[in-house]
N, C-alpha and C positions, 0 to 999 in steps of 0.2 A: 561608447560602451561603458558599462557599470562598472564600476571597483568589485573587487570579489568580497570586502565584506558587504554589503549589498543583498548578496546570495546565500541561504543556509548553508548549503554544500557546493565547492567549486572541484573539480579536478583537472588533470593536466595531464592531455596522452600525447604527448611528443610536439607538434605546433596545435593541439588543437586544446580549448579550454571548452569544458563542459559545467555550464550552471547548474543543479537541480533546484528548482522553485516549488514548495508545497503547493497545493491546491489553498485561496482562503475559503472555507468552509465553516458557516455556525456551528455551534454544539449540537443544533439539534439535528442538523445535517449531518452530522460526524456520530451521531447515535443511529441514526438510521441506515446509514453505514455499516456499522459496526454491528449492528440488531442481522442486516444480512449476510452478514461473515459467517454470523454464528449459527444464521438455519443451512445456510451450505456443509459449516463442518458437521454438523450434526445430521445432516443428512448422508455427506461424505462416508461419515465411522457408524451410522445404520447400514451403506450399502456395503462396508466392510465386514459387519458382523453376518448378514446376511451370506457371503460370499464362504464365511468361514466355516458354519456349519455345513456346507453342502459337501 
């Protein structure tokens, strides 16, 4: 097994050790991403405003 710095984030729930490991992803993987975050929220707080006039 790895050393925990090794790991970004390690935690520790009683005997059990959890890694979390990022995804490596390019920049422009990580834009496009991010590019579809942003038409969900924005679709998101459209079907909120929608919902609010009614």
């Amino acid at each position: 097994m790895k050393a925990d710095k090794d790991f970004p984030v390690t935690y520790q729930l009683g005997k059990s050790v959890i890694h979390i490991v990022p995804p490596q992803i390019t920049e422009e993987e990580r834009q496009r991403r991010l590019s579809e975050v942003k038409k969900v929220i924005i679709s998101l707080l459209s079907i909120r405003g929608e919902n609010k006039c009614s």
